[in-house]
Structure formats: structure tokens, C-alpha cells
DOLOTOR-278315 format. One record per residue: x, y, z of N, C-alpha, C, O, CB in turn; residue number from 1. Coordinates in nm, 3 decimals, decimal comma. Each point is the difference from the previous one (the first is absolute). Glycine has a CB too. Example, Ala and Ser with C-alpha at 12.3 -4.5 7.8 and 13.67 -1.06 7.14 Angstrom:
% residues 2
(atom (1,319 -0,569 0,780) (-0,089 0,119 0,000) (0,090 0,120 0,000) (0,104 -0,002 0,066) (-0,293 -0,115 0,059) 1)
(atom (0,154 0,222 -0,197) (0,082 0,119 0,006) (-0,077 0,109 0,073) (0,051 0,111 0,017) (0,067 -0,174 -0,232) 2)
//
This chain:
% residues 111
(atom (-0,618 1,214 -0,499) (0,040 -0,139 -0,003) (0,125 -0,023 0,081) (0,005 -0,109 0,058) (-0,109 0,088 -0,281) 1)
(atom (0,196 0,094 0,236) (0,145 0,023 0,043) (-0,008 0,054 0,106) (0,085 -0,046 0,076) (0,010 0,068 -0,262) 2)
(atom (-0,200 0,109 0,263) (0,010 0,068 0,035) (0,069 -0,074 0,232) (-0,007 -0,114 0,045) (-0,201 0,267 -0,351) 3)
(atom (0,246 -0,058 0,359) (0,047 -0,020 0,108) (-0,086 0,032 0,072) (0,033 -0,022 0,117) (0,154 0,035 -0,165) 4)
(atom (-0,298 0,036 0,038) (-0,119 0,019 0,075) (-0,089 -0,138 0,048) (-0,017 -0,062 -0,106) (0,020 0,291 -0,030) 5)
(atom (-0,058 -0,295 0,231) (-0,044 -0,090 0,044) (-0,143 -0,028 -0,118) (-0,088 0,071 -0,048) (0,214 -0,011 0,322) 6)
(atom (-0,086 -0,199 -0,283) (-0,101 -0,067 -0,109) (0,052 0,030 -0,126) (-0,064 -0,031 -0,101) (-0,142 0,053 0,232) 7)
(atom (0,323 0,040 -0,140) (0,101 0,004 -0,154) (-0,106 0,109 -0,064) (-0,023 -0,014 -0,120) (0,146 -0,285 0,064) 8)
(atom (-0,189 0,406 0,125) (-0,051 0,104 -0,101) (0,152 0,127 0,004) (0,086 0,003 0,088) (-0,427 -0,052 -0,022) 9)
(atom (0,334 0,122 -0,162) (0,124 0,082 -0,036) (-0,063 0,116 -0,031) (-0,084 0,004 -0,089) (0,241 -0,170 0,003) 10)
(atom (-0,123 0,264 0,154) (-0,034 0,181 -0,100) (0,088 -0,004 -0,121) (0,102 -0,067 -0,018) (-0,126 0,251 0,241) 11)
(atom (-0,034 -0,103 -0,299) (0,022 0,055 -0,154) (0,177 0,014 0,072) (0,038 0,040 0,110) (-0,334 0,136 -0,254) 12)
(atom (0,370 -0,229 0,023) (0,148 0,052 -0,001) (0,092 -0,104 0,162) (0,119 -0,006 0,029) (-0,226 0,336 -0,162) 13)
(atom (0,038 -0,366 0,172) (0,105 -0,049 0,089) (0,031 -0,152 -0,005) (-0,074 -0,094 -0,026) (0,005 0,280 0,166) 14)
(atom (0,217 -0,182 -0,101) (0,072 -0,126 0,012) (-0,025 -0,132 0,097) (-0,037 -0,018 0,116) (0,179 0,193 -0,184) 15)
(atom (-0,089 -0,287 -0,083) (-0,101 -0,110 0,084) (0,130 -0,071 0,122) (0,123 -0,001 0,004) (-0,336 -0,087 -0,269) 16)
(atom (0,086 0,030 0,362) (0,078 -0,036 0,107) (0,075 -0,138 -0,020) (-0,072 -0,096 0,029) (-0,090 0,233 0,109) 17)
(atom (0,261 -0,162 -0,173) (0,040 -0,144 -0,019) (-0,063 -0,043 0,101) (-0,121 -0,017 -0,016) (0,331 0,017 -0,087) 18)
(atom (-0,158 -0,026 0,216) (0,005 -0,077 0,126) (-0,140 -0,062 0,028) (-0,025 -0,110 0,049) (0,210 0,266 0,045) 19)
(atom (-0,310 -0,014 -0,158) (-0,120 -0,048 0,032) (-0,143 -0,052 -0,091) (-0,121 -0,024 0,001) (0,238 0,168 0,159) 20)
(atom (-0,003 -0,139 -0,229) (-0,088 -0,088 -0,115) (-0,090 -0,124 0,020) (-0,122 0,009 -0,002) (0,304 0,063 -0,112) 21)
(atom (-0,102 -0,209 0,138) (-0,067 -0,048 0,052) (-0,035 -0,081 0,127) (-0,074 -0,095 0,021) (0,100 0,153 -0,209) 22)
(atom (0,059 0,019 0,267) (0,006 -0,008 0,139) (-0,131 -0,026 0,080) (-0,004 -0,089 0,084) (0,191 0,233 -0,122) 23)
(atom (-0,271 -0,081 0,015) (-0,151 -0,011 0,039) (-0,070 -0,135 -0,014) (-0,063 -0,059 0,088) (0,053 0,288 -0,159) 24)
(atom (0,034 -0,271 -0,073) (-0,063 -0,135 -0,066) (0,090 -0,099 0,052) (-0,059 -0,107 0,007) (-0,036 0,198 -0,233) 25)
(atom (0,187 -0,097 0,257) (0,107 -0,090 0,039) (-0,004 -0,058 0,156) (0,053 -0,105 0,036) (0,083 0,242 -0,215) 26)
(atom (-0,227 -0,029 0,279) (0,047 0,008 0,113) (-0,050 -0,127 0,035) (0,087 -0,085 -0,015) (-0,067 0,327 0,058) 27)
(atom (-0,125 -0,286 -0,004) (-0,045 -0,137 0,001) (0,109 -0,116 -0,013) (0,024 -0,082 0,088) (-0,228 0,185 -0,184) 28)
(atom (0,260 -0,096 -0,018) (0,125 -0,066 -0,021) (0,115 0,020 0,092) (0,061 -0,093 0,052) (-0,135 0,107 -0,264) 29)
(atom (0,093 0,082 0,225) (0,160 0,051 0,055) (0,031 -0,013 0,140) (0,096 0,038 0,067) (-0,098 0,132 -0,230) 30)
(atom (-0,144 -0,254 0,202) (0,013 -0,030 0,153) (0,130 -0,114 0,011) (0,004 -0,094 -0,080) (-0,295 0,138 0,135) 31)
(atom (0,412 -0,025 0,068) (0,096 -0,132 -0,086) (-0,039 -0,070 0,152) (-0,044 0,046 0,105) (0,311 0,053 -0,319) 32)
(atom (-0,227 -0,237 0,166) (-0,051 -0,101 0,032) (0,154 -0,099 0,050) (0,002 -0,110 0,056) (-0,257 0,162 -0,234) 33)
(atom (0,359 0,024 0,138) (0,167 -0,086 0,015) (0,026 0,082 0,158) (-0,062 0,087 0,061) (0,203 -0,110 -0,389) 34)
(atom (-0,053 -0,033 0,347) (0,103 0,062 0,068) (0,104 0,093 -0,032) (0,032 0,098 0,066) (-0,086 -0,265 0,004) 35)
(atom (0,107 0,123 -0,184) (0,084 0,116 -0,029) (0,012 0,050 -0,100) (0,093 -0,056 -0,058) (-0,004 -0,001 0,180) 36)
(atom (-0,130 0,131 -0,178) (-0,029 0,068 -0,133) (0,095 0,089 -0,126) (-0,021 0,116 -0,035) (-0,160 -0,119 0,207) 37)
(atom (0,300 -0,101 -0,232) (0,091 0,047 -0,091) (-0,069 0,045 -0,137) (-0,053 -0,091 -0,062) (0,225 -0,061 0,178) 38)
(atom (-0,178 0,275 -0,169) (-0,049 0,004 -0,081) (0,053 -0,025 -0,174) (-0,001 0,071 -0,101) (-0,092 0,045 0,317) 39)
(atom (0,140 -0,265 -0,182) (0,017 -0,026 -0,109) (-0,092 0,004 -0,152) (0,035 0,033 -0,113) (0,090 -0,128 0,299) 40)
(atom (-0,245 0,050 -0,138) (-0,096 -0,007 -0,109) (-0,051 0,121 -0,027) (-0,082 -0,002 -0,091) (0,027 -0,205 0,140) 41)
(atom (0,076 0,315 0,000) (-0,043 0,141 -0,046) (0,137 0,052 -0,071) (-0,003 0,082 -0,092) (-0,189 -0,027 0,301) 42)
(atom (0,281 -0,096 -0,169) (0,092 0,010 -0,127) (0,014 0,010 -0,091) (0,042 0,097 -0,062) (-0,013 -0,144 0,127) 43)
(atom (-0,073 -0,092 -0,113) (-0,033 -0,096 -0,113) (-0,132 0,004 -0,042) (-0,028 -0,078 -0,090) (0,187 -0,062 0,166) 44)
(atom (-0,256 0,217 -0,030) (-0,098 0,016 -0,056) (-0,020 0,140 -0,034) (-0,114 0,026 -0,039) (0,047 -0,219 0,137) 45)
(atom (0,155 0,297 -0,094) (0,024 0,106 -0,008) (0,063 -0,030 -0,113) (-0,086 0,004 -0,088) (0,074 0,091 0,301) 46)
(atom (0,148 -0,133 -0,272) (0,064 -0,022 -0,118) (-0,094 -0,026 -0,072) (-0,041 0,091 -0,073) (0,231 -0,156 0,138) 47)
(atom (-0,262 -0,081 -0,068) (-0,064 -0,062 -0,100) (-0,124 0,099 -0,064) (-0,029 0,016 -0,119) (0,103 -0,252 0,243) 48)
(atom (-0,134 0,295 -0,004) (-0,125 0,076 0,004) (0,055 0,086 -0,106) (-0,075 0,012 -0,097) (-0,032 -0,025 0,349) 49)
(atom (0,208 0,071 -0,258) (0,047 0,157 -0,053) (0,081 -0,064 -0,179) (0,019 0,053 -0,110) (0,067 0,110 0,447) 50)
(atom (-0,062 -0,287 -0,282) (0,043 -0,071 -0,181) (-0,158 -0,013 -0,097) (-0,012 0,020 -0,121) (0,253 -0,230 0,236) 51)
(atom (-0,343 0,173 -0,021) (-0,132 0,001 -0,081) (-0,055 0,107 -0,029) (-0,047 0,028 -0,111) (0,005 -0,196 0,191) 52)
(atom (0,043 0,233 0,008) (-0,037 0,148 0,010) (0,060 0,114 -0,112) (-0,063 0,098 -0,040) (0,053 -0,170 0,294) 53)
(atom (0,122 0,040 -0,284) (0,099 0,060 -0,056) (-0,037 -0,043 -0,195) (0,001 0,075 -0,097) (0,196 -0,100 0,377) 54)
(atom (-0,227 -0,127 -0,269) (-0,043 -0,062 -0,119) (-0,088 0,070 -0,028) (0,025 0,087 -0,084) (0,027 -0,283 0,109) 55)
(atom (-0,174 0,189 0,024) (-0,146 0,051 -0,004) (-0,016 0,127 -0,009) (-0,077 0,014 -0,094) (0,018 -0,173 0,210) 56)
(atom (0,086 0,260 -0,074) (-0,003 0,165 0,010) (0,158 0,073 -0,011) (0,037 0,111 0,038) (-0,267 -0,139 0,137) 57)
(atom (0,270 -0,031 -0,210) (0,191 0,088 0,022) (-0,009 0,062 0,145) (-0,070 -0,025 0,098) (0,125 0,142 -0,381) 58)
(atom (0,031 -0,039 0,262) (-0,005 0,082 0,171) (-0,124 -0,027 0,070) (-0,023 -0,101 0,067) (0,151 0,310 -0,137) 59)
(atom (-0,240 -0,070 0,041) (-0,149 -0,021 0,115) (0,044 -0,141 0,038) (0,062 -0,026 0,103) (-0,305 0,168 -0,225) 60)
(atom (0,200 -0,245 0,018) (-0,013 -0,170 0,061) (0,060 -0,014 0,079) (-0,043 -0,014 0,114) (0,017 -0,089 -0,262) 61)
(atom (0,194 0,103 0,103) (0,105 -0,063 0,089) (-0,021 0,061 0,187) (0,034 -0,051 0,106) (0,159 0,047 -0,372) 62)
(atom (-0,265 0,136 0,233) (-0,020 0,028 0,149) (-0,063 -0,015 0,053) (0,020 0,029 0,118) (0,044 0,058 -0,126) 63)
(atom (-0,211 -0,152 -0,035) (-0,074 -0,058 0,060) (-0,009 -0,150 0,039) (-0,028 -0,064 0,102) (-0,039 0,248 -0,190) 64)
(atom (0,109 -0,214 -0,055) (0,053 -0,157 0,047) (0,087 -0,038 0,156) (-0,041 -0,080 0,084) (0,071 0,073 -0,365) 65)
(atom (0,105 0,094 0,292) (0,075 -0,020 0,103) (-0,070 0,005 0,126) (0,025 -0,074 0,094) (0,144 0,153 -0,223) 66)
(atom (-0,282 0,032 0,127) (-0,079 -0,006 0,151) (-0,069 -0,111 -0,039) (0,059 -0,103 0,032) (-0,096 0,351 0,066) 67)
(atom (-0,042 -0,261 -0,142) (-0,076 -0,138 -0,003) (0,088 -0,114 0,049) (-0,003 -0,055 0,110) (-0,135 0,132 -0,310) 68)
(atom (0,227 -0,106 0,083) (0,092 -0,122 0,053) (0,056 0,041 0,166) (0,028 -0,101 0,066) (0,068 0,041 -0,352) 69)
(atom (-0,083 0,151 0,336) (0,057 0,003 0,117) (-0,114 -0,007 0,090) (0,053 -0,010 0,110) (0,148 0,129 -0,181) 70)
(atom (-0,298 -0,119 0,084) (-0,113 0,032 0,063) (-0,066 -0,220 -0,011) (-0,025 -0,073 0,096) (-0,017 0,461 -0,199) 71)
(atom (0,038 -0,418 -0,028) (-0,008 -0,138 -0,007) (0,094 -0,122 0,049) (-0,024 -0,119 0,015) (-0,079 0,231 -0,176) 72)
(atom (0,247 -0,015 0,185) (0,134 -0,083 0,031) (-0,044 0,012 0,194) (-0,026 -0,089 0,080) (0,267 0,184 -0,350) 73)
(atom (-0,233 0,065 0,289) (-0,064 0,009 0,202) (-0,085 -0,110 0,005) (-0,003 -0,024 0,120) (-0,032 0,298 -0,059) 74)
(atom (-0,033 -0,352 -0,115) (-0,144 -0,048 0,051) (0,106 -0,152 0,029) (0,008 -0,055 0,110) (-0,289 0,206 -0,283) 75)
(atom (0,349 -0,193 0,054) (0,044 -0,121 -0,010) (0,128 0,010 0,184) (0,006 -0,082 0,091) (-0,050 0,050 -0,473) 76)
(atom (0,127 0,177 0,363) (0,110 0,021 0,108) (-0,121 -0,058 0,128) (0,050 -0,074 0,084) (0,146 0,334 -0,198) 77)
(atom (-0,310 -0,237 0,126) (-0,084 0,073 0,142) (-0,055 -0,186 0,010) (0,022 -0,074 0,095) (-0,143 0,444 -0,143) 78)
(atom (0,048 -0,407 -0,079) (-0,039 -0,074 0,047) (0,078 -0,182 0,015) (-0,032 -0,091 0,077) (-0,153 0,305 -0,149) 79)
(atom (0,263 -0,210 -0,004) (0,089 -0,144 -0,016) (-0,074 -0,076 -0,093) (0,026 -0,120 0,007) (0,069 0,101 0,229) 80)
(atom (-0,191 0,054 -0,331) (-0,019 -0,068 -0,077) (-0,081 0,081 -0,157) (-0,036 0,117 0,014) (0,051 -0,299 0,225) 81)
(atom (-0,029 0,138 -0,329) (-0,054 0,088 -0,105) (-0,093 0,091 0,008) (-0,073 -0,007 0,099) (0,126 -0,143 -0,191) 82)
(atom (-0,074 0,240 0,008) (-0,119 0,094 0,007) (-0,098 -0,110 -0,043) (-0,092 -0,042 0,071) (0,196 0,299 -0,132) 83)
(atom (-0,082 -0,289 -0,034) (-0,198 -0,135 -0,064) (-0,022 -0,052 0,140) (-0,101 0,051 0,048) (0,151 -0,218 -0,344) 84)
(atom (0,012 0,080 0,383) (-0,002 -0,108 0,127) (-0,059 0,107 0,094) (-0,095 -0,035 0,071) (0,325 -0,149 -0,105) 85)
(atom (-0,179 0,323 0,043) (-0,091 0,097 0,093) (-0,138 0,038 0,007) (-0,088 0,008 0,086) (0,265 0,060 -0,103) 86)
(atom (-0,159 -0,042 -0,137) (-0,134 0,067 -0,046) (-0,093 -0,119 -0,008) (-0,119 0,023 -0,023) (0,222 0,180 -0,120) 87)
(atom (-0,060 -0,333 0,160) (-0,112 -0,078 -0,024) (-0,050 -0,054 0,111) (-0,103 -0,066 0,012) (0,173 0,026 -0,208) 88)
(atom (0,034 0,082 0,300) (-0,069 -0,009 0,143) (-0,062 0,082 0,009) (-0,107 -0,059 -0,015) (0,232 -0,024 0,117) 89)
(atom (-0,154 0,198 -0,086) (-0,070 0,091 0,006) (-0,164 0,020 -0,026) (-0,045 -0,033 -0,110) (0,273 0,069 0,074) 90)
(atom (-0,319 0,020 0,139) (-0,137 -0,059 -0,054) (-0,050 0,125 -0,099) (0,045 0,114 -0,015) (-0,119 -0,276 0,254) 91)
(atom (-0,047 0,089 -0,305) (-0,053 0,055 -0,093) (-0,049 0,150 -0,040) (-0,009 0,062 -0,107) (-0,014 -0,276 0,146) 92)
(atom (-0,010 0,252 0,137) (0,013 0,154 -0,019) (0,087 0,075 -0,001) (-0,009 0,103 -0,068) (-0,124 -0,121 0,130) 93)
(atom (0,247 -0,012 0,015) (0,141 0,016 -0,031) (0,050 0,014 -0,153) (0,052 0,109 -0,025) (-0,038 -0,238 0,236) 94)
(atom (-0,021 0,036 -0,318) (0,048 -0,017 -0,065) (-0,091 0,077 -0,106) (0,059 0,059 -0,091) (0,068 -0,251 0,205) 95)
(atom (-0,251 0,194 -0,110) (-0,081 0,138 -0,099) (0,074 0,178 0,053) (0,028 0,109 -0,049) (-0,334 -0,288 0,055) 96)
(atom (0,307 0,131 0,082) (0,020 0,154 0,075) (0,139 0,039 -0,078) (0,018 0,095 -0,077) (-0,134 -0,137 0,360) 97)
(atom (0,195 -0,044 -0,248) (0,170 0,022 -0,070) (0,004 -0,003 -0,172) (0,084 0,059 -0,068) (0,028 -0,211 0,298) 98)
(atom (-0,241 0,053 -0,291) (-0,005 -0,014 -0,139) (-0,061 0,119 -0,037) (0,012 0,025 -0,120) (-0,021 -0,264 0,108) 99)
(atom (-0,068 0,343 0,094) (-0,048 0,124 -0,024) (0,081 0,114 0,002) (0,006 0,082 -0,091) (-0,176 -0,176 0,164) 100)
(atom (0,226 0,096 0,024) (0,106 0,110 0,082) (0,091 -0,015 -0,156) (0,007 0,101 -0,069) (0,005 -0,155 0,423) 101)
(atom (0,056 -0,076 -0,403) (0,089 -0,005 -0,107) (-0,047 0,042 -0,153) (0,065 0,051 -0,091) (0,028 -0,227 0,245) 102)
(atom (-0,243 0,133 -0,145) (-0,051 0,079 -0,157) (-0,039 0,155 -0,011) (-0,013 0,068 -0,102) (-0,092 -0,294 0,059) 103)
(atom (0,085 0,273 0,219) (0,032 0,137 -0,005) (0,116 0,115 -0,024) (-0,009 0,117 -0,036) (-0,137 -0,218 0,141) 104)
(atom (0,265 0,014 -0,066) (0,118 0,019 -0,004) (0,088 0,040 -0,191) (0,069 0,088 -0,052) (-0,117 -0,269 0,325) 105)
(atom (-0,017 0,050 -0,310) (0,032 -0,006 -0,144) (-0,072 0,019 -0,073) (0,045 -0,005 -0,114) (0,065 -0,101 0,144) 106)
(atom (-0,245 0,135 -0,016) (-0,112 0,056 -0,087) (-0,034 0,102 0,005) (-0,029 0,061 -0,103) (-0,035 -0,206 0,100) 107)
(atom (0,053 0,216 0,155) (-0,039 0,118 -0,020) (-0,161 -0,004 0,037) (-0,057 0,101 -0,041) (0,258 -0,056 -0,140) 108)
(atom (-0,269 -0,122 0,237) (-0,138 0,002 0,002) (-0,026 -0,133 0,086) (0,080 -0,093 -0,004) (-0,121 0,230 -0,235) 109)
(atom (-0,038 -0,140 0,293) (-0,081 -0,120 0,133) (-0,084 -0,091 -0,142) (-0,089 0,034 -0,077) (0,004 0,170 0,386) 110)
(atom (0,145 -0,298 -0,298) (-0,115 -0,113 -0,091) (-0,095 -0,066 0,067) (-0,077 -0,076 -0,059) (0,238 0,018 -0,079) 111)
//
């Protein structure tokens, strides 16, 4: 689920890749679209991510939360406007593909 191996598979015992968690599912998104790209909202979506995260699972959470929120905050830095306003541009195969890629991510299995 964690794993740093491409498509987030992991061998027995090894450490998960922050960075690439959900980097893959995101990429679509992370195309930026500004000119100049302060990453304020990965900041702030890194904090917040890691305060829910932190609620929800103690530690594990808080560390997954923070990539998430930072990974949801890049999209907002890249694109100048919300993640919902992106994703709803986005066409329909697009958006199964990424709604798949994400229940694989957190489930553990292709629905």
C-alpha cells in the first residue's frame, strides 16, 4: 500500500515511500497551470492534512494525512484554483481512472 515501488506495491518489510504515495494519482492534477508557483497551499494542506490525520490514526494518520494534505495543497499551488473545480473539469475517464488509482491506494484492491 505504502510501498516505493511503482504502482505503490511494497516487498515484505520495507519502508513506505512518503513522496510516492500519491504522486501517481495526483499527476493529472499537478500539471500547473500559474505562472508562478508559491507553495503556499501545500503548506497548509500539509498542517491541516497531519491535524486530521493525527485525529483519526495518532501517528500512522498524522503521516499520512500530511502527504495527502500536501499532495491536495500541490494541486491547489499548480493549479490556481481548488482541487473539486479541477477534478470537475476533468473528463469522465480521467476521473474513474483517478477514483480507481485512489480506492487502490486506500483499499488495497481494484473495485
Amino acid at each position: 500500500m505504502f510501498g516505493s515501488a511503482p504502482g505503490g506495491q511494497a516487498g515484505p518489510g520495507a519502508q513506505p515511500n512518503a513522496e510516492g504515495v500519491f504522486a501517481d494519482v495526483f499527476e493529472e492534477l499537478l500539471r500547473p497551470e500559474v505562472d508562478r508557483i508559491v507553495p503556499w497551499w501545500s503548506w497548509v494542506g500539509t498542517v491541516s492534512g497531519a491535524g486530521l490525520g493525527f485525529i483519526v490514526a495518532n501517528v500512522p494518520g498524522l503521516m499520512v494525512g500530511a502527504v495527502a494534505g500536501n499532495r491536495l495543497g500541490a494541486i491547489r499551488d499548480a493549479k490556481g484554483k481548488s482541487v473539486a473545480a479541477v477534478f470537475a473539469q476533468l473528463g469522465g475517464n480521467q476521473k474513474a481512472e483517478i477514483l480507481r488509482a485512489l480506492a487502490l491506494k486506500v483499499l488495497g484492491s481494484a473495485l
